[in-house]
C-alpha positions as MATLAB code, in Angstrom:
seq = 'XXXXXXXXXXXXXXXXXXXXXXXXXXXXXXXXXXXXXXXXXXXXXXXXXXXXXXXXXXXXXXXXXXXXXXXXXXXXXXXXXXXXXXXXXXXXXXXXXXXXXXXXXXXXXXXXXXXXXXXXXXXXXXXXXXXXXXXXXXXXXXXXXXXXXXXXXXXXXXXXXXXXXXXXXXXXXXXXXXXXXXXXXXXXXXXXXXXXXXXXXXXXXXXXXXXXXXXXXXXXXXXXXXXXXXXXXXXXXXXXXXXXXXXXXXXXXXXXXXXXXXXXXXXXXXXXXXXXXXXXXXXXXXXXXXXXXXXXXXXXXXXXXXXXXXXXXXXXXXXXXXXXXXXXXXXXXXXXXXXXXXXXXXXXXXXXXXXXXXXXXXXXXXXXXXXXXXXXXXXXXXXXXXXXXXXXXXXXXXXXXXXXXXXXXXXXXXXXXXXXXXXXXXXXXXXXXXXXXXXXXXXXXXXX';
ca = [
     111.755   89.648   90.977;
     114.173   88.642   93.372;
     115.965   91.827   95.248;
     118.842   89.484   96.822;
     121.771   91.039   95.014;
     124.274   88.528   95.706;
     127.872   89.962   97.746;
     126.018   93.578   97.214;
     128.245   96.316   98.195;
     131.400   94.393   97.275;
     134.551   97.139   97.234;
     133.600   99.961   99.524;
     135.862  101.238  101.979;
     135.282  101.862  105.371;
     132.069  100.636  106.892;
     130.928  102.290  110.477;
     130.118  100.802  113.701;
     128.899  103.656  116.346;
     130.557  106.407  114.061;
     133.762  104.604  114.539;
     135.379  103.679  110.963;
     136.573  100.265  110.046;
     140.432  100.351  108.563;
     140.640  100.869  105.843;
     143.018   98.180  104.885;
     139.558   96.084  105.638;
     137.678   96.151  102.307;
     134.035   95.434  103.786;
     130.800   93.751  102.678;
     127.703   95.550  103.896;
     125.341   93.285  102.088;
     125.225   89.630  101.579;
     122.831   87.128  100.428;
     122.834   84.203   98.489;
     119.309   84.330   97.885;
     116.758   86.856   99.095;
     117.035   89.897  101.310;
     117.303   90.923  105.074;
     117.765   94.211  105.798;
     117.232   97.246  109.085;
     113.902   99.660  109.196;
     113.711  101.466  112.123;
     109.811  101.336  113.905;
     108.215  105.160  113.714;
     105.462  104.454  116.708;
     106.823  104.803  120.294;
     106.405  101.292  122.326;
     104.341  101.846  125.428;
     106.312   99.427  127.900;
     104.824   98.886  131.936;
     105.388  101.267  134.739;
     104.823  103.978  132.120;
     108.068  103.282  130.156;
     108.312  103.625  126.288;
     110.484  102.581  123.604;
     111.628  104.990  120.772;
     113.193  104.012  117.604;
     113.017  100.244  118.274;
     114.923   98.461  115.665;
     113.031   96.247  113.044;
     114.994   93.688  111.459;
     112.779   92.539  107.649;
     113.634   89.182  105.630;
     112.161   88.610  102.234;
     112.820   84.859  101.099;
     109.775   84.881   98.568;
     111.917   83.820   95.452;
     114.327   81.284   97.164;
     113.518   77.020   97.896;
     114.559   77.331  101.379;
     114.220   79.749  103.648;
     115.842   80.588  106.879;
     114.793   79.501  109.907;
     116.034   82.122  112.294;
     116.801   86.120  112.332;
     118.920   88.270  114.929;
     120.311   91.537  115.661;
     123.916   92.186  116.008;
     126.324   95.692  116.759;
     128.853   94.443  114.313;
     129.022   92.381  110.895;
     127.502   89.191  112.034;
     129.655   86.253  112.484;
     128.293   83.585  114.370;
     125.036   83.290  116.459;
     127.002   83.540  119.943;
     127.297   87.447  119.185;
     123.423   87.791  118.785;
     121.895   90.625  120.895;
     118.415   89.187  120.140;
     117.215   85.941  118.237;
     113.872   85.220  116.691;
     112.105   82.411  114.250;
     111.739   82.666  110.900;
     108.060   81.149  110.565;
     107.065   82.773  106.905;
     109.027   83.664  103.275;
     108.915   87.839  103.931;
     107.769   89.112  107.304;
     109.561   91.063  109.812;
     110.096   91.513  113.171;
     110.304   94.314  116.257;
     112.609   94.239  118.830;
     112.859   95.992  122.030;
     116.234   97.080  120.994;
     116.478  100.632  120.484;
     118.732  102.845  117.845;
     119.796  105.100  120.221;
     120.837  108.419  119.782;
     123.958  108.446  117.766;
     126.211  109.868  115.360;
     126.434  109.774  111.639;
     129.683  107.415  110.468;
     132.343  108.034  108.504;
     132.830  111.836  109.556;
     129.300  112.813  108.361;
     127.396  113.837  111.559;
     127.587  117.648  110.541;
     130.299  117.992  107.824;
     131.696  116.322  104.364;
     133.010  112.548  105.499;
     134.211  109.410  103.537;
     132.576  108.733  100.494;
     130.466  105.540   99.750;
     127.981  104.057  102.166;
     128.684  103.048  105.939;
     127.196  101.341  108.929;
     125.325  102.613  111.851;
     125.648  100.423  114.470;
     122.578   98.357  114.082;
     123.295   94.837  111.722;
     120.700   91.792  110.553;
     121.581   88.487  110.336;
     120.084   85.405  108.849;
     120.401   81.586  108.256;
     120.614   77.866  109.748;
     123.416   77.009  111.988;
     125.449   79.304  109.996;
     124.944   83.161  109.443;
     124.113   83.168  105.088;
     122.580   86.466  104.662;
     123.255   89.907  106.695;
     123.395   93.745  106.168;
     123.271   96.709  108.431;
     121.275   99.508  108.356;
     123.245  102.024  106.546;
     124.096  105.911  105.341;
     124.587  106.445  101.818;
     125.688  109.932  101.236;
     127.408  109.900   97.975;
     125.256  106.787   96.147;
     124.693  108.639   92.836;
     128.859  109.423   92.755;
     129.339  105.714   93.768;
     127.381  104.173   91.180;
     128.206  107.323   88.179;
     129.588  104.970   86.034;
     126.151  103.488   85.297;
     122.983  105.839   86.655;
     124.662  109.095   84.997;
     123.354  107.861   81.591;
     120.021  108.018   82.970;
     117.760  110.620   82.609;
     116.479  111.760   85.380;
     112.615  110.737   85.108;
     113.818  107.356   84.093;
     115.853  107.305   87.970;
     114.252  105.713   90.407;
     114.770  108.634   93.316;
     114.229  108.457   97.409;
     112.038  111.314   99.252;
     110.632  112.578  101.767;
     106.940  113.932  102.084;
     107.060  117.619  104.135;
     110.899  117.064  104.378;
     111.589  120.412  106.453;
     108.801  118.921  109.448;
     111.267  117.236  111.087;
     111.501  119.003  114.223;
     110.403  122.367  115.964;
     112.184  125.587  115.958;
     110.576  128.603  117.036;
     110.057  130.570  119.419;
     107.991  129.160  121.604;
     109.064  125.473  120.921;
     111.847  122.434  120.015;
     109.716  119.385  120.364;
     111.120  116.783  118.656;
     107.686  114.075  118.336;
     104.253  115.027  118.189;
     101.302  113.871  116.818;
     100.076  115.468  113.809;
     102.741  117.684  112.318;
     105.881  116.252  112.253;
     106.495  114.124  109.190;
     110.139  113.096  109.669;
     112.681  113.162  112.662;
     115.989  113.347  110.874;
     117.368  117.105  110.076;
     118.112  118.086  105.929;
     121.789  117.244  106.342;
     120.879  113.635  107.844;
     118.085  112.949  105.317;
     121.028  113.640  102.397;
     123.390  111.574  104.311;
     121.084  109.096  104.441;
     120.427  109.477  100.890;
     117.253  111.368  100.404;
     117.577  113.033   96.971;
     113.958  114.890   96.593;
     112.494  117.583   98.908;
     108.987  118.143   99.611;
     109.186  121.720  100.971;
     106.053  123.485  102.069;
     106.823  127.153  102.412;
     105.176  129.902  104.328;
     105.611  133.910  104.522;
     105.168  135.786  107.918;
     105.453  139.755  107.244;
     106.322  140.070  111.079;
     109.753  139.759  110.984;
     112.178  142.866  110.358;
     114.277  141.157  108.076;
     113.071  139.496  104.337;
     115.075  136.368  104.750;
     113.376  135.385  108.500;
     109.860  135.782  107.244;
     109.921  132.025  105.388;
     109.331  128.876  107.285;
     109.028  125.557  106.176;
     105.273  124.945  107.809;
     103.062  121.881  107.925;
     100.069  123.350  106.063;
      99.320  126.247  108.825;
     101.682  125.304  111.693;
     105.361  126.805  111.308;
     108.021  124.159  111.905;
     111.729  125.656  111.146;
     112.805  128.379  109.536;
     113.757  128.094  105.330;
     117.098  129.613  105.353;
     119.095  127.403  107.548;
     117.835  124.615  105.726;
     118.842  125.925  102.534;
     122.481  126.120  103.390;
     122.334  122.869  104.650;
     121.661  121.877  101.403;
     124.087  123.884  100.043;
     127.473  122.395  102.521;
     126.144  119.099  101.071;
     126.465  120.025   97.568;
     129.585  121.860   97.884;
     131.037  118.603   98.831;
     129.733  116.107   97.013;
     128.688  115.354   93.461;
     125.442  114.676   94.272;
     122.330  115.686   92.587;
     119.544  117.160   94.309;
     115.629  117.402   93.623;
     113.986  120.683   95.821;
     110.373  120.544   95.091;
     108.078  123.843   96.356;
     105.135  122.272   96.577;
     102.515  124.087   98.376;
     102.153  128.122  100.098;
     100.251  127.382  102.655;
     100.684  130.995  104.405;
     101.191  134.481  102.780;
     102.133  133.900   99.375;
      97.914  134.519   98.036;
      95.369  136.717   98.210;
      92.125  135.929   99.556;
      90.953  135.607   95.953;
      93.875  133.518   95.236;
      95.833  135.853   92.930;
     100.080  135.329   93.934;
     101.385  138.070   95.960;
     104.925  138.810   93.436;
     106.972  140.527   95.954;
     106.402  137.103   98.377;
     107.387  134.819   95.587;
     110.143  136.777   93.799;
     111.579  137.618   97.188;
     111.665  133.861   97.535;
     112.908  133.364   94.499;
     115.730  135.829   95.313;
     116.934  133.742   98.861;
     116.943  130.561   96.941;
     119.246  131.928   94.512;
     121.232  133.810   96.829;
     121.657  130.836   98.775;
     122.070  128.436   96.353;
     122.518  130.457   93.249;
     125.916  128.459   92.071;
     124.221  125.100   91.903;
     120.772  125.387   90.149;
     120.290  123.827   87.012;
     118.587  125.933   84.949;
     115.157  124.722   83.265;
     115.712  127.297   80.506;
     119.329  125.518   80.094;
     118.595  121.838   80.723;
     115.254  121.517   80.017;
     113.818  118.570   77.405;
     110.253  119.989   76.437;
     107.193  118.743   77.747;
     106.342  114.587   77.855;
     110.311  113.584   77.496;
     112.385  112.182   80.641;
     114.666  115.238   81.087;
     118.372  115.965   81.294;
     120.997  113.071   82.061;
     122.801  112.887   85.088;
     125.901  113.309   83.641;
     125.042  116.679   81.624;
     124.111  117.794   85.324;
     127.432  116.553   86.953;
     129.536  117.644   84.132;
     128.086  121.558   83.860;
     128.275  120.969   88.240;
     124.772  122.561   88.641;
     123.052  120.089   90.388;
     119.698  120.879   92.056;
     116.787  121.496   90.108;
     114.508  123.433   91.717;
     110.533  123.042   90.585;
     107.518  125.672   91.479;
     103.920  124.317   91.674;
     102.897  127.918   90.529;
     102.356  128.089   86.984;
     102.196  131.443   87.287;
     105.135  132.139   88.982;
     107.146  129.894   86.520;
     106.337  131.565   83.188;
     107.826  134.524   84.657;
     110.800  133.095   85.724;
     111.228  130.076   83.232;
     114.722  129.018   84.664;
     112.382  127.201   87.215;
     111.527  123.637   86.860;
     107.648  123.515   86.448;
     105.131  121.774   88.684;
     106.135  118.291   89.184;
     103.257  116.038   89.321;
     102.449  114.503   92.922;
     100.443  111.554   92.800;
      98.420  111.897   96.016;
      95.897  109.493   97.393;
      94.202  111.740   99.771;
      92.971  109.124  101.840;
      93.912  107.309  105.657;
      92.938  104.495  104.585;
      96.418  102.343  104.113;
      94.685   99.495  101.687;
      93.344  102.334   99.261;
      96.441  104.378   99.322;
      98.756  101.706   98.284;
      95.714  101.008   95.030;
      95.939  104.249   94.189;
      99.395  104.393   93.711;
      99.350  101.342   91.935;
      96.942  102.728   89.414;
      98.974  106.374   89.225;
     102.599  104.754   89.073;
     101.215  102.335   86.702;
      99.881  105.314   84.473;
     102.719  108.199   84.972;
     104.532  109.412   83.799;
     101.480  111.619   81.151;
     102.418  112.083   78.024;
     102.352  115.956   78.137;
     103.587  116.416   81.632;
     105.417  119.584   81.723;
     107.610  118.016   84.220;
     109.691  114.776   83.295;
     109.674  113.850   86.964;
     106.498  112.754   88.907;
     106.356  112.066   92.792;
     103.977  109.126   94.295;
     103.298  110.283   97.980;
     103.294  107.468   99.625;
     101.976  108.285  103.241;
      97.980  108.663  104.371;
      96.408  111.874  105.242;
      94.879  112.051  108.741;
      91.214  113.558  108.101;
      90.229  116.344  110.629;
      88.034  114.382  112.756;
      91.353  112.007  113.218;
      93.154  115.093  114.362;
      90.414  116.227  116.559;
      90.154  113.239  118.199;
      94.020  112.332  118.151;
      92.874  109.011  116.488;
      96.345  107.542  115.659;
      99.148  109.767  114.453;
     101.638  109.953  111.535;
     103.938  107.990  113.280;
     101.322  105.158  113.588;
      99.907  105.861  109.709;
     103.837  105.766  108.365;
     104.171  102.717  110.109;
     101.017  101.221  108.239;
     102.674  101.919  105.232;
     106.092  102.072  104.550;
     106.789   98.025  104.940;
     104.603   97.937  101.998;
     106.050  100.928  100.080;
     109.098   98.949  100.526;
     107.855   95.296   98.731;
     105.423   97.321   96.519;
     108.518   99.653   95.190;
     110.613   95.908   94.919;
     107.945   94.381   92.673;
     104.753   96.139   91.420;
     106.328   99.634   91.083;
     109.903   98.481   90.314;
     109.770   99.421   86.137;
     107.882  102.687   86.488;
     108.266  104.504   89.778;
     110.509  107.839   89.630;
     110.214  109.533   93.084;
     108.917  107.487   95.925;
     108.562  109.878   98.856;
     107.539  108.685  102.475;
     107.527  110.021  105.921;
     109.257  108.768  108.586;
     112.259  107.068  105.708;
     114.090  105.205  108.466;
     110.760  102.903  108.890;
     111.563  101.882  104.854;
     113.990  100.556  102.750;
     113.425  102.654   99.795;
     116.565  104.361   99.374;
     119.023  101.157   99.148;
     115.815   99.771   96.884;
     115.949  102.782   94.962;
     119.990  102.933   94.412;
     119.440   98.938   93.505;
     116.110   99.848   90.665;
     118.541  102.955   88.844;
     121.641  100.895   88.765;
     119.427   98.135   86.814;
     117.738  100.744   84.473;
     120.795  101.941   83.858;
     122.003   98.202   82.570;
     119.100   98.588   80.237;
     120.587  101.060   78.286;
];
């Protein structure tokens, strides 16, 4: 199915270059294409370069001209909306239909547009600096590689009629391993633990709607509230609270809906003989509420029964309690059935790249069940290092993400595009599934 939405983003205010917003007398494109796509990933791997140099965050600039009679013959990367060739800060040659390239370009460290680097900014999406452009002698497709922090509000209008396991939703896989925070380190890339490298309030800028959260318990701390940490299975990463009120300034200011999934206790929550320790998980329970109490959408309020698609949008926006907040506990959730229960994550457990993306292919294909408890379902769409890979630092998530999430992008365009609900990934930048998300609900939504 061809994805090139023709004049896409037509009407919104205000896109960024470097932070810096555009008039706003200047109603902007962001996307154009007459037919097919180009659009910005960012590369996860570090570049080794000579003399011992390396490359972070190189920009990757991705055409798909599959569906179209002609196609392109060249590609480049621009700072601002391109124009004409002359402003190119690199050119390349289009030799195949879809394909992409890496340049030795890098993002940069930079700020969020539009006034959203650590507070509430303009609504609707904006640019970071970073732009693709494509065509002949003249420029005939571009975007820019974007933020999109108020997409569902944007597009309300249409998606709110959806329910929400008929959305087609953007996540991330172990969303809080993004960067340490403890005591005894801030590292901000590794090999084996961190999944992402964008903090909460970026990934929801962004556009990230679902949270993979792995929580842990520590009984060493003095006070209740510092003894959970967001871990990667038994390495502590950050601590939960901040996080949570991250969440929290978000949805204060925006009328966005939010999807915080705790999916796995790694630490402190079980005996040895796997019974739930109750005081961990009600004191939990209790910070979550405390923190984000005002919000939550109660399953005992908006729930749909077992094998339907859930609560609308809109009933969420219109009763303004909007995060849902499920419990992979069973247990846990019959005692307190205002939680959402386990969502179904359809994991591949496998490094292999070729058999991960079959798998899903199969699951998607086959999800949601017809007596799933949960009308949402998750495909985790990343590879799992095996412990002889760790042991031996063979590759690293950065390297595994960046085996996969080109083709989580074209597999969520075509083979996934009717059935897939949550798509989560690490390392999000390196995909285009939230603008191919925001494109598959606004579509769904015309089914209706």
């Amino acid at each position: 199915m061809n994805m090139g939405v023709s004049w896409y983003a037509v009407g919104f205010l205000a896109a960024s270059v470097l932070g810096a917003t555009i008039t706003p007398a200047e109603k902007q494109v962001l996307e154009k294409s007459a037919c097919g796509r180009v659009w910005v990933t960012v590369h996860s791997p570090e570049i080794r370069l000579g003399a011992g140099g390396k490359l972070l965050d190189a920009i990757e600039l991705n055409w798909d001209f599959s569906s179209c009679s002609t196609i392109p013959t060249r590609i480049g990367l621009f700072d601002d909306r391109p124009s004409s060739w002359n402003n190119a800060l690199a050119t390349y040659f289009i030799g195949s239909r879809e394909g992409h390239v890496v340049t030795s370009i890098s993002l940069g460290i930079g700020t969020l547009p539009a006034g959203w680097e650590s507070s509430p900014g303009l609504k609707g999406p904006h640019c970071l600096w970073p732009w693709v452009g494509a065509g002949e002698s003249q420029i005939q497709s571009y975007n820019c590689l974007k933020i999109q922090p108020t997409w569902m509000e944007d597009n309300a209008a249409r998606i709110n009629r959806l329910r929400i396991g008929d959305l087609a939703l953007p996540g991330t896989h172990n969303a809080g391993a993004w960067r340490f925070d403890t005591e005894i380190s801030t590292v901000a890339r590794d090999s084996f633990v961190l999944c992402q490298d964008r903090s909460i309030w970026a990934q929801l800028v962004h556009g990230i709607r679902y949270f993979d959260f792995r929580i842990a318990y520590y009984d060493v701390y003095p006070r209740e509230e510092d003894r959970y940490w967001l871990n990667h299975n038994l390495i502590r990463v950050r601590p939960l609270v901040p996080l949570l009120r991250e969440i929290k300034a978000f949805l204060d200011s925006t009328k966005e809906v939010i999807f915080l999934d705790a999916h796995h206790f790694p630490v402190g929550f079980y005996q040895q003989n796997g019974a739930p320790i109750r005081s961990v998980h009600n004191g939990l329970i209790r910070l979550v509420q405390r923190e984000l109490g005002p919000h939550l959408a109660l399953a005992t309020q908006f729930g749909t029964g077992a094998g339907t698609r859930g609560p609308t949008l809109q009933s969420l926006v219109d009763a303004d309690k909007r995060l849902l907040f499920s419990y992979v506990d069973n247990s846990i959730v019959a005692d307190n059935p205002w939680l959402w229960p386990i969502l179904p994550h359809l994991w591949a457990n496998t490094n292999d790249p070729n058999r991960l993306l079959q798998y899903l292919d199969r699951a998607i294909s086959t999800s949601p069940q017809p007596s799933a408890r949960s009308p949402m379902f998750s495909a985790m769409a990343q590879t799992t290092p095996t412990v002889l890979d760790i042991l031996f630092l063979r590759g690293s998530l950065r390297e595994n993400a960046d085996a996969v999430n080109r083709n989580v992008t074209a597999r969520l365009t075509t083979r996934w595009r009717n059935q897939a609900n949550i798509v989560s990934t690490d390392f999000f930048l390196g995909n285009d599934v939230i603008d191919v998300s925001i494109a598959i609900s606004t579509e769904r939504a015309n089914w209706l």
